[in-house]
KEKE-3310 file (N, C-alpha, C; in steps of 0.2 Angstrom, whole numbers, plus 5000, padded with zeros to 4 digits):
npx = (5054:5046:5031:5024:5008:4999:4996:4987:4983:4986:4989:4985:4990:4981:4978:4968:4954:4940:4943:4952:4945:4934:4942:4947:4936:4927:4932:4940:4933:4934:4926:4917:4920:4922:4921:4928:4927:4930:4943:4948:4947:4946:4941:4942:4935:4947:4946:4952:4959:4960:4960:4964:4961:4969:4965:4975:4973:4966:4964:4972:4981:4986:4995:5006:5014:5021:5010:5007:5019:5037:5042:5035:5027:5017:5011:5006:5009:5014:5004:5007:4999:5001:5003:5006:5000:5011:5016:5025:5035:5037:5041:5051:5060:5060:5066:5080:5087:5088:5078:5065:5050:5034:5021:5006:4993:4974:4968:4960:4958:4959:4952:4945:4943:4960:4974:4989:5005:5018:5032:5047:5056:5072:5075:5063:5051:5034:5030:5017:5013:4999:4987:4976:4959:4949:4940)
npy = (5011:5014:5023:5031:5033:5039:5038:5022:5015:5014:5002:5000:4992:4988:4992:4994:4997:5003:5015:5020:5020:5028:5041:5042:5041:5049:5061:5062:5062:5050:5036:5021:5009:4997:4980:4965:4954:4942:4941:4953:4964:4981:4993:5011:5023:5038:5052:5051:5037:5023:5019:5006:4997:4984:4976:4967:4956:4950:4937:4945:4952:4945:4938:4949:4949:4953:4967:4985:4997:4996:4982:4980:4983:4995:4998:4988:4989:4998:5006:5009:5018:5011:5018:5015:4999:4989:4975:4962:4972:4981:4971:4968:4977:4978:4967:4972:4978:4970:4967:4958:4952:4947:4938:4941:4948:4946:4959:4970:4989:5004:5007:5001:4981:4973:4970:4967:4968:4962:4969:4968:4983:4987:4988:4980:4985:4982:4983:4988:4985:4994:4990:4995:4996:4978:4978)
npz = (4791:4807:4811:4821:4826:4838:4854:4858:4869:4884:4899:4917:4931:4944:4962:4970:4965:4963:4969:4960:4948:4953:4952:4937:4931:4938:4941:4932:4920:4912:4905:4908:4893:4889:4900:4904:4915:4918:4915:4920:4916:4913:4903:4898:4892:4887:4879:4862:4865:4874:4891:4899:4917:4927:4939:4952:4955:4948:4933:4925:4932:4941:4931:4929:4938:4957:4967:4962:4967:4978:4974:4964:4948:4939:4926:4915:4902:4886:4872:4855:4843:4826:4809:4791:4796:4791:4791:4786:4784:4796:4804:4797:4800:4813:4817:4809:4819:4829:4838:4847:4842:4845:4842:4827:4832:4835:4844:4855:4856:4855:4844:4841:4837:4831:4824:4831:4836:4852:4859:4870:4878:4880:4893:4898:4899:4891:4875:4863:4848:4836:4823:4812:4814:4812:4796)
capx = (5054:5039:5029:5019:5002:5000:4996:4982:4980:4988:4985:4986:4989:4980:4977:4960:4949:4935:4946:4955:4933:4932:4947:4947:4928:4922:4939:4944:4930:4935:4918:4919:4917:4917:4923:4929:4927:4932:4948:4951:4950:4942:4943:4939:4937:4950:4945:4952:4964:4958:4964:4964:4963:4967:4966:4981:4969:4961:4969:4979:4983:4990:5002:5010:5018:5019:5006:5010:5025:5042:5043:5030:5024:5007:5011:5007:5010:5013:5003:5008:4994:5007:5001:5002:5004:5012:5019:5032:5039:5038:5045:5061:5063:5063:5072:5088:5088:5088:5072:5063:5044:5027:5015:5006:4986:4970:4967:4957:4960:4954:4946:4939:4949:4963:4982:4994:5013:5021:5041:5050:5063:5077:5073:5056:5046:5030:5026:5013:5012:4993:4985:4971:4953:4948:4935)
capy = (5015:5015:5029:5031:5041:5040:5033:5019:5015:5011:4997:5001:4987:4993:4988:4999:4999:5006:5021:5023:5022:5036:5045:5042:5042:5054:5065:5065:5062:5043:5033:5014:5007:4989:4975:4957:4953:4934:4940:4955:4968:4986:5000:5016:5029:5043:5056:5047:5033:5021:5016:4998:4996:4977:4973:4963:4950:4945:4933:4946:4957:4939:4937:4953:4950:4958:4973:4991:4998:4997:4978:4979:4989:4995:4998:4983:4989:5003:5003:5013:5014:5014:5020:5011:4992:4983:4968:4961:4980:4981:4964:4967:4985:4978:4962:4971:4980:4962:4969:4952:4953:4941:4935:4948:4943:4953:4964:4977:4996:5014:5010:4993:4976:4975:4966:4971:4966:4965:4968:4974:4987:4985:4989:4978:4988:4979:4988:4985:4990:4992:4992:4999:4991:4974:4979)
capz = (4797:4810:4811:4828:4823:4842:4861:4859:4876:4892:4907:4924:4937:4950:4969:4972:4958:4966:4970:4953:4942:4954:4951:4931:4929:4941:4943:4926:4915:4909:4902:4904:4888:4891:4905:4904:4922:4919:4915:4927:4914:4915:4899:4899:4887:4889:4873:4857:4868:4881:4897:4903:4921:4927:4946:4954:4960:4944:4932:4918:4934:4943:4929:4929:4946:4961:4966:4961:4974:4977:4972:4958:4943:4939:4920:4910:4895:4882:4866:4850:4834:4819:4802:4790:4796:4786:4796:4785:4784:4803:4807:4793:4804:4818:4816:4808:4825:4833:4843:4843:4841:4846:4835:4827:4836:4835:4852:4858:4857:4856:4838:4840:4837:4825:4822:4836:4840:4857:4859:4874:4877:4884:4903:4901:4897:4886:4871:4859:4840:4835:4817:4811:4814:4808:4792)
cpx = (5047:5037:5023:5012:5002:4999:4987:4977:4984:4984:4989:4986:4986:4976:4969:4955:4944:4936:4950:4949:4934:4937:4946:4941:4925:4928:4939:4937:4930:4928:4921:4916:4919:4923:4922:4932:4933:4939:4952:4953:4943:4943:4941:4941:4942:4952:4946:4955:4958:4962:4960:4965:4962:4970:4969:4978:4965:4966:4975:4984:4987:4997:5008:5015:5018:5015:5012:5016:5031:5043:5039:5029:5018:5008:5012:5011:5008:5010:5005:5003:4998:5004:5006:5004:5004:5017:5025:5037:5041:5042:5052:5062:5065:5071:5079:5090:5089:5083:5067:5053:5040:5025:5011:4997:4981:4968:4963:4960:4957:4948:4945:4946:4951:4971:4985:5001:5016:5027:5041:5054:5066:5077:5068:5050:5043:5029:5022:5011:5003:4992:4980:4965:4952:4943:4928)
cpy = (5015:5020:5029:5036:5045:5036:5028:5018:5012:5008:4998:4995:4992:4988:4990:5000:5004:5014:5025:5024:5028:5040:5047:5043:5047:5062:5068:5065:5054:5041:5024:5010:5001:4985:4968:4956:4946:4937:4946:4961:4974:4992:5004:5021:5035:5046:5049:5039:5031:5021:5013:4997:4987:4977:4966:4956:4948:4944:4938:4950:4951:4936:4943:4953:4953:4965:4979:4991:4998:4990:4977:4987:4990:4997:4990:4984:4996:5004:5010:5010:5016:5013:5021:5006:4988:4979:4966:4966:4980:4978:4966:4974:4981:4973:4965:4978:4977:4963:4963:4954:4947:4941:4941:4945:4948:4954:4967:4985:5002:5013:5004:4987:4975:4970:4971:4965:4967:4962:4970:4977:4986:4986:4982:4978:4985:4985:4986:4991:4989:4995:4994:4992:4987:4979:4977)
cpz = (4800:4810:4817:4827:4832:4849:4858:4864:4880:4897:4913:4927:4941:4957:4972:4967:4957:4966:4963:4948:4944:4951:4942:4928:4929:4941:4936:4918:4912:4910:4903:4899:4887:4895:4903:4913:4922:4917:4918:4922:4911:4910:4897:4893:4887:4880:4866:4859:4873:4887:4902:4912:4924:4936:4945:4954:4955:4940:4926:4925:4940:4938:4929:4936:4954:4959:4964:4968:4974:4975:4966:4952:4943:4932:4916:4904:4889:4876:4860:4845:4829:4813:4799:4796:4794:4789:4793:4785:4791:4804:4803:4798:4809:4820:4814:4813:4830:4838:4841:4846:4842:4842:4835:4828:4835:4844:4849:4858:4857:4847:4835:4840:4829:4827:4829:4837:4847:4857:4866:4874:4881:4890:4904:4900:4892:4881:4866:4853:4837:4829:4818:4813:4812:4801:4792)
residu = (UNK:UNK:UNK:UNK:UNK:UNK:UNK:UNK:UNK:UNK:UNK:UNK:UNK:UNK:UNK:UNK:UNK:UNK:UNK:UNK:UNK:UNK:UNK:UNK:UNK:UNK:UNK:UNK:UNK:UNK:UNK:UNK:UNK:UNK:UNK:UNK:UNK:UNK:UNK:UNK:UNK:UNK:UNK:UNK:UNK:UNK:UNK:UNK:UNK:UNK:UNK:UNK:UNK:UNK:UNK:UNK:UNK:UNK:UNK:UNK:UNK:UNK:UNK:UNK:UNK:UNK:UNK:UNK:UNK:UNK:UNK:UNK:UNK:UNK:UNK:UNK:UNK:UNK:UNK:UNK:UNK:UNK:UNK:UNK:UNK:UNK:UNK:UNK:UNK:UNK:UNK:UNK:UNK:UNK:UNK:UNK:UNK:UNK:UNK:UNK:UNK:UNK:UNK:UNK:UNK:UNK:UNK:UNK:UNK:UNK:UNK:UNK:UNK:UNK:UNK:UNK:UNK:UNK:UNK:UNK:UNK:UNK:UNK:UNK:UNK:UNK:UNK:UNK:UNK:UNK:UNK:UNK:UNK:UNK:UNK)
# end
């Protein structure tokens, strides 16, 4: 069984960037804690969790589709940190669920880079399972 300790981090598509920094940085207190411009990706502190802003108009925020609005989303994707991660455990949960899962790759998250899975759920919705820090 999975056990979700809890939120990682969350990516916003966003159309305004400028206007979301202020909102999340100056508004809410968010810190940004580091930028891959070349690929259009903004991540901010938000207490123990980040959150990823990726403008529509740079290359991850061009794959996601249309902008935020009535024909677009502005949620890329949900992360959950799950303690332990034991992948072949994972994988036999999900699999006899028939919930099919991607290669398990190292990513970025709230407590550095570390092993992560992405599935979807049955709407669309991305979700990404995250382990613990490399060592």
């Amino acid at each position: 069984m999975i056990q979700i300790r809890d939120i990682d981090h969350l990516v916003l598509r966003v159309v305004d960037l400028p206007a979301m920094l202020r909102f999340y940085c100056d508004g809410l207190g968010c810190r940004i804690e580091r930028r891959q411009d070349e690929i259009g990706l903004i991540q901010l502190r938000a207490g123990r969790s980040m959150l990823d802003l990726v403008p529509v108009d740079g290359k991850l925020g061009r794959a996601g589709g249309a902008a935020p609005g009535r024909e677009g989303r502005n949620l890329d994707h949900l992360c959950f940190r799950v303690d332990p991660f034991d992948e072949p455990a994972l994988r036999a949960h999900l699999a006899s669920l028939d919930i099919a899962a991607g290669p398990t790759e190292p990513r970025y998250g709230a407590e550095g880079e570390g092993p992560s899975i992405y599935l979807s759920d049955p709407e669309g919705n991305v979700v990404e399972l995250k382990g613990p820090p490399f060592a």
